[in-house]
C-alpha positions, -999 to +999 in steps of 0.1 A: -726+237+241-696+255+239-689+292+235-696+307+196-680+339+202-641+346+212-625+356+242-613+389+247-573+377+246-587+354+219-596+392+203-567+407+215-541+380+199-556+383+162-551+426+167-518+416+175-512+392+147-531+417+123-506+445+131-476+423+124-466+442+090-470+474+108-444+461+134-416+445+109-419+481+090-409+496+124-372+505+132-359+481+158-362+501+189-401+509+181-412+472+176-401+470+216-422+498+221-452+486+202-449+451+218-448+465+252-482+489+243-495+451+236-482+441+271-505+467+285-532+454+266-527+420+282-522+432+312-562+446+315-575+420+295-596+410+323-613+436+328-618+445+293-631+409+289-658+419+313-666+454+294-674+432+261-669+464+237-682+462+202-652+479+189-623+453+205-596+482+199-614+505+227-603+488+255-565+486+240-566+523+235-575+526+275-558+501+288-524+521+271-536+552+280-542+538+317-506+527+324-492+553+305-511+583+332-494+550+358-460+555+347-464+597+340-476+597+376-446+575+392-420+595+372-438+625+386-434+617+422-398+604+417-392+640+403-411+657+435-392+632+459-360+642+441-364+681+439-374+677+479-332+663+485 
């Protein structure tokens, strides 16, 4: 038998698709934005897969929060490797 419920990306593609009129009602330079929250998303989808959250939007919400602290943290040290010149 095959499998009766989706997949996590399976999940993660219909948010996506649900969120399109949000996205077209964005200026230009925020639908980047929002699509690149959405590549985060994708990007931990494996390990969100494996949490198997009632609520599918949880693990979107951390996996953006995640790379965001990534990024604050890199742009951090760059600063403190810069203010060390």
């Amino acid at each position: 038998m095959g499998r009766t419920n989706p997949t996590y990306r399976d999940r993660l593609s219909t948010i996506e698709d649900e969120w399109g009129a949000y996205r077209r009602a964005l200026r230009r330079e925020d639908q980047y934005i929002l699509d690149h929250l959405f590549v985060y998303a994708r990007d931990h989808a494996d390990a969100a897969g494996c949490l198997n959250h009632s609520d599918p939007l949880a693990p979107i919400w951390m996996s953006i929060a995640l790379e965001q602290d990534r990024r604050i943290s890199e742009l951090e040290a760059r600063i403190g490797d810069l203010s060390d010149e």
